[in-house]
C-alpha positions in Angstrom: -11.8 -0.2 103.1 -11.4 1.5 99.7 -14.5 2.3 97.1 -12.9 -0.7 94.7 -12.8 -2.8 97.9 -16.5 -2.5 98.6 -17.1 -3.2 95.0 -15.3 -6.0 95.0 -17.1 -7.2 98.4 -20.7 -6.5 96.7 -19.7 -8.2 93.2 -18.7 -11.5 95.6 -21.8 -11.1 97.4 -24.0 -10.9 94.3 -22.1 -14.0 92.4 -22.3 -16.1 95.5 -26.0 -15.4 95.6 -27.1 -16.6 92.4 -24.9 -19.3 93.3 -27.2 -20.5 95.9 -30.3 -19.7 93.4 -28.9 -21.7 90.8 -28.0 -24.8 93.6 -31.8 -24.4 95.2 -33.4 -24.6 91.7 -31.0 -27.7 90.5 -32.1 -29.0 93.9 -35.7 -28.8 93.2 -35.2 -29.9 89.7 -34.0 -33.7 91.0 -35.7 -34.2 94.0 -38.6 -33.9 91.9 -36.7 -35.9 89.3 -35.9 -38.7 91.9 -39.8 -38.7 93.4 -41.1 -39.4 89.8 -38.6 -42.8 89.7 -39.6 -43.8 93.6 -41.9 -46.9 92.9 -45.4 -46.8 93.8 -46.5 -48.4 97.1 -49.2 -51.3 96.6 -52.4 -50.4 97.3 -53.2 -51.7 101.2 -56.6 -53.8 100.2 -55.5 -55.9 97.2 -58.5 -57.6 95.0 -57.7 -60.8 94.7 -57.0 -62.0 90.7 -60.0 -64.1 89.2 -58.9 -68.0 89.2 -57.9 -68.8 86.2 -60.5 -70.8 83.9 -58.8 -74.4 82.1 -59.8 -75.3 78.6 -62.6 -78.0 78.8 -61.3 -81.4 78.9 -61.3 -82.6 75.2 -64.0 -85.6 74.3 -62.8 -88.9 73.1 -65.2 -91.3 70.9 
């Protein structure tokens, strides 16, 4: 194996590196994208809602 061989070899080695840093970061980037669209699970003790109040019934003369 020749000097511009072993160049060669390293330059390959250094593109294909950021390569994989660039991937890992994109990676990151949407999982945390994807988490901040996952719904929320309900809470496990749920208040119930207040009933709901009717008008008072109207008088007639």
């Amino acid at each position: 194996m020749g000097p511009f061989a072993a160049g060669h070899i390293l330059d390959c080695a250094q593109r294909l590196s950021q390569s994989v840093a660039a991937r890992d970061a994109h990676t990151k980037a949407l999982t945390a994208a994807l988490q901040g669209l996952r719904r929320n699970e309900p809470p496990a003790t749920t208040v119930p809602a207040p009933a709901a109040r009717t008008a008072p019934a109207a008088r007639t003369h």
